[in-house]
ROMAR-865497 format. One line per 5 residues: for each residue y, x, z of C-alpha. Coordinates in Angstrom, 3 decimals. Layout:
<sites>
Y,X,Z | ...;
</sites>
This chain:
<sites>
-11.959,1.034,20.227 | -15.469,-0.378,19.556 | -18.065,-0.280,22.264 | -22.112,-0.255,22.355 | -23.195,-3.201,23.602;
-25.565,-3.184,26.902 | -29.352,-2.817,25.561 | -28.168,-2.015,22.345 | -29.881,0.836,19.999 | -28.353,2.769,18.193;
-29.186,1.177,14.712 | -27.759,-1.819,15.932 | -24.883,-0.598,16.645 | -24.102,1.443,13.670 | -25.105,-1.821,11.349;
-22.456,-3.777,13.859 | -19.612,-1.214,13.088 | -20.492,-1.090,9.834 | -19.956,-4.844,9.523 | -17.138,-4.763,11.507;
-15.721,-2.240,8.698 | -16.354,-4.310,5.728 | -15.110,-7.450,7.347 | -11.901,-5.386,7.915 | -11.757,-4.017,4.945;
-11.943,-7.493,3.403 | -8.800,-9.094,5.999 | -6.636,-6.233,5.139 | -6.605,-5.752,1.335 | -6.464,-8.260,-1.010;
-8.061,-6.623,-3.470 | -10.933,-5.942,-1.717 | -13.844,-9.437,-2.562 | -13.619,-12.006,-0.604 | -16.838,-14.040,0.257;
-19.739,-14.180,2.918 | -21.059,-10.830,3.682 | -24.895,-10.246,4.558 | -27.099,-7.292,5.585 | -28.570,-5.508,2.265;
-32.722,-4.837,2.287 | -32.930,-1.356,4.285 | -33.954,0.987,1.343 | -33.991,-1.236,-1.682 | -30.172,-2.590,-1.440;
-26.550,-1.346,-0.197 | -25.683,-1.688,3.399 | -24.147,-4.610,2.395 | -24.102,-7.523,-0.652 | -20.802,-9.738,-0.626;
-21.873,-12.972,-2.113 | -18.162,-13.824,-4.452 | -17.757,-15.343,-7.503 | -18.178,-12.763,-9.949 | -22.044,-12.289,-8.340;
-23.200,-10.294,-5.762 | -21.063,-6.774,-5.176 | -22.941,-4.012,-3.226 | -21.006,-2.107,-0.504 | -22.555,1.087,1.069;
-20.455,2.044,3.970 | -19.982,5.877,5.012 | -18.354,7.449,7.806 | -15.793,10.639,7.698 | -16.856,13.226,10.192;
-14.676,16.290,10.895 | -15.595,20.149,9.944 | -17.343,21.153,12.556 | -15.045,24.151,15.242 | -18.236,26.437,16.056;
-20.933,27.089,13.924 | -23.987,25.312,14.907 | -21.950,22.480,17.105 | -20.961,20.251,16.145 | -17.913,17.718,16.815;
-19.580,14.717,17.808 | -21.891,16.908,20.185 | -18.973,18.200,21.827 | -17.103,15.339,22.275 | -20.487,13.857,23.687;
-20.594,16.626,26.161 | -17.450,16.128,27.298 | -18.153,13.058,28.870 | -21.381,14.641,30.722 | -18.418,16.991,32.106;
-15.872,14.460,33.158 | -19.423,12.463,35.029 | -20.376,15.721,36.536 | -16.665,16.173,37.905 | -16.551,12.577,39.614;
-19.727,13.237,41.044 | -18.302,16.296,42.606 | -15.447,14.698,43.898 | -17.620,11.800,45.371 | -19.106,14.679,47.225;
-16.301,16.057,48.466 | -15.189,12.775,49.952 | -12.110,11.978,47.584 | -11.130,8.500,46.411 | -8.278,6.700,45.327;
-7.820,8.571,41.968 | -7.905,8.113,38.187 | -7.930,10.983,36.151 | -7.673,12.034,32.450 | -8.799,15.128,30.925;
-7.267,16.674,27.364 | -10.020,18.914,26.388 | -9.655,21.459,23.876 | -12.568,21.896,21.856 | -11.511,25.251,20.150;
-13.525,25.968,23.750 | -17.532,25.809,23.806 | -18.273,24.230,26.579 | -21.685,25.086,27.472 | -24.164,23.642,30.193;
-22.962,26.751,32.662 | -19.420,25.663,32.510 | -20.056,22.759,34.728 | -20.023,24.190,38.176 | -16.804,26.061,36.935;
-15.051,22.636,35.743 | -16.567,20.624,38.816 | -14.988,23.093,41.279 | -11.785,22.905,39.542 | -11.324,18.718,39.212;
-12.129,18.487,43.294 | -8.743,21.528,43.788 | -6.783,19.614,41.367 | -7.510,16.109,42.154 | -7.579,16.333,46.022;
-3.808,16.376,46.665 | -3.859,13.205,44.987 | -5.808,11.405,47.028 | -4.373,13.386,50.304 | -1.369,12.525,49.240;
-0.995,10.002,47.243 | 0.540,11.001,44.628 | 0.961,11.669,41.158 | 0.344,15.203,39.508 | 0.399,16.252,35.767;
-0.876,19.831,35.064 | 0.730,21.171,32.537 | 4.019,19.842,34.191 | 3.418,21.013,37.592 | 2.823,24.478,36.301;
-0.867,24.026,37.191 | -3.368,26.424,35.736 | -5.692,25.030,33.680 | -9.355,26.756,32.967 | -10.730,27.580,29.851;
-11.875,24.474,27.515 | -8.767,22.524,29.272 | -5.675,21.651,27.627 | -4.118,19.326,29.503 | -4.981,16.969,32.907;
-2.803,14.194,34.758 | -4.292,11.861,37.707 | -2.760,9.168,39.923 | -3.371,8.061,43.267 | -4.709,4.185,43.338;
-3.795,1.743,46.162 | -7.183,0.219,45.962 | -10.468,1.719,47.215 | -12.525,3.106,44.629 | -14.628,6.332,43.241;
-12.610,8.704,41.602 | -12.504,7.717,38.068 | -12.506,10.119,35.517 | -11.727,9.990,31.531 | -12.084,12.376,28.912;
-9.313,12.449,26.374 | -7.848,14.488,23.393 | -4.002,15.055,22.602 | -1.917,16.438,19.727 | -1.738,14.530,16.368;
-4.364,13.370,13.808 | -5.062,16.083,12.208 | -4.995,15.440,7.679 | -8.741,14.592,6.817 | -10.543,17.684,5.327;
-11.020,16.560,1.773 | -13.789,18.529,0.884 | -15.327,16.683,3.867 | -15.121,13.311,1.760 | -16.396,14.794,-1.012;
-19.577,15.941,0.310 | -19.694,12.342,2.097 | -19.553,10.748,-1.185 | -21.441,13.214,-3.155 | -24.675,12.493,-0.313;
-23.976,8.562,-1.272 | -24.220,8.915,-4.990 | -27.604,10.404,-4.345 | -28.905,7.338,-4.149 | -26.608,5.247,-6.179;
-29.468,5.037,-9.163 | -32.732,4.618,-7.531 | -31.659,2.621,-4.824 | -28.519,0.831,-5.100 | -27.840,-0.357,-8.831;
-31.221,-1.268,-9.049 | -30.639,-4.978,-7.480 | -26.294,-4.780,-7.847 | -24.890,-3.803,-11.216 | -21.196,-2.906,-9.476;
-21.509,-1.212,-6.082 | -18.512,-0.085,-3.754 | -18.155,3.008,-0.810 | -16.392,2.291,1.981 | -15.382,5.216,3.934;
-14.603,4.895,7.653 | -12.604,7.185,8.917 | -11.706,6.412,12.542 | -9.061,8.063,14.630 | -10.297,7.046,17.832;
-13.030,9.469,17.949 | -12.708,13.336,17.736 | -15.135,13.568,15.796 | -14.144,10.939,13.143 | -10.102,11.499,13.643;
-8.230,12.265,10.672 | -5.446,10.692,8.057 | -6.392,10.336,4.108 | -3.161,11.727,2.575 | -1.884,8.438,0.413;
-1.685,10.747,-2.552 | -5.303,12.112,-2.229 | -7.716,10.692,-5.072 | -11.252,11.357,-6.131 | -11.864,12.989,-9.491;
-14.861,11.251,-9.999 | -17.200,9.118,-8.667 | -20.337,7.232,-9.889 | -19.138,4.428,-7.543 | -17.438,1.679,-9.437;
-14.585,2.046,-6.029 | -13.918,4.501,-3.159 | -11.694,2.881,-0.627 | -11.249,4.745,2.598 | -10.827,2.290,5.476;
-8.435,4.103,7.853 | -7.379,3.381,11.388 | -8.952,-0.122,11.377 | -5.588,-1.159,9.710 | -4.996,-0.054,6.525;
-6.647,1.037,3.315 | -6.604,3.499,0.611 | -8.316,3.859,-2.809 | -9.507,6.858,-3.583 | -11.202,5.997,-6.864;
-11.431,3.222,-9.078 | -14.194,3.543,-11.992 | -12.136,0.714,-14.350 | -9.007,2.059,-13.771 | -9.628,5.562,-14.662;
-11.910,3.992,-18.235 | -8.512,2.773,-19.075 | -6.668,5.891,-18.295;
</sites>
């Protein structure tokens, strides 16, 4: 869904999305401010001041990551390694003079994949994927009876009239799994940390934004619409979900008036 940009650092990136998230936020709620939206002071403001007419509101934005499946591991390093394996297979296949093909692979990361698996996964892609190009056909493995190996959960490919290298994409299926809610506690928990010294010193009503993005393993999950904070020293939690829609998870003047 939202790319790094050639030459970009990481930093950059991250502020970008982050932008991107708070300019979201503000198209698809109406009660979230309106108004121009410009980088905070790294350290001495939130990520983000939105300039309205009430005066400046502070919005720190956060990201929901998943529990992590193995101890020590976790998501986002798997799901990173997954792509070193689906590189690793094409270059196989390149070897082993195939073409024609685009693949995708469902991983299942209840698996460790670990640096030895690769010769075991490489062999495997250049088996499955050469009747495709022989033949030029279609094949899905869990259809087709296939057997997959370990770390595998599913695999389809289809033969490609033009020439080109064997193209290869990881991918993930099932559904989105219900966001762990102790997970967005400790997210917001590590925020308020610096809510006093740092935020509220230069914005008297600050905001958390909390991504949570299904279009990355390690970020996929859905905020129950029922699920609410019991406290928070942010004056608003809204979780930003899916890019589309959001939900408020605490609201500081609501709850005084409760």
């Amino acid at each position: 869904m939202f790319g790094r940009q050639q030459g970009e650092t990481t930093q950059d990136f991250k502020r970008r999305r982050d932008r991107l998230a708070v300019e979201t936020a503000q198209r698809v709620d109406a009660r979230f401010p309106a108004g121009l939206v410009r980088d905070g002071v790294p350290g001495r403001e939130p990520d983000f001041i939105i300039d309205g007419l009430g005066g400046p509101l502070g919005v720190e934005v956060t990201e929901y990551f998943r529990p992590n499946f193995h101890t020590k591991v976790s998501v986002g390093a798997q799901e990173t390694f997954t792509e070193k394996v689906t590189r690793t297979m094409a270059l196989a296949c390149a070897r082993a003079g195939l073409s024609h093909v685009s693949a995708s692979i469902t991983f299942d990361f209840l698996v460790h994949l670990k640096q030895k698996d690769l010769d075991r996964l490489s062999n495997w892609a250049v088996d499955f994927l050469g009747p495709v190009a022989r033949e030029r056909r279609s094949i899905n493995g869990q259809q087709c009876g296939t057997r997959l190996p370990s770390g595998i959960s599913d695999a389809w490919a289809y033969w490609r009239p033009w020439d080109s290298p064997v193209f290869i994409a990881p991918s993930w299926g099932g559904m989105v799994p219900i966001a762990n809610e102790e997970c967005i506690r400790e997210r917001v928990r590590a925020k308020e940390a610096k809510l006093g010294d740092i935020y509220l010193t230069h914005c008297s009503v600050v905001w958390l934004l909390l991504l949570v993005d299904p279009y990355q393993v390690a970020t996929m999950g859905y905020v129950r619409p029922e699920f609410q904070l019991e406290h928070s020293e942010f004056d608003r939690v809204i979780a930003l979900q899916s890019w589309t829609e959001t939900r408020h998870l605490w609201c500081a003047e609501r709850n005084q008036q409760g």
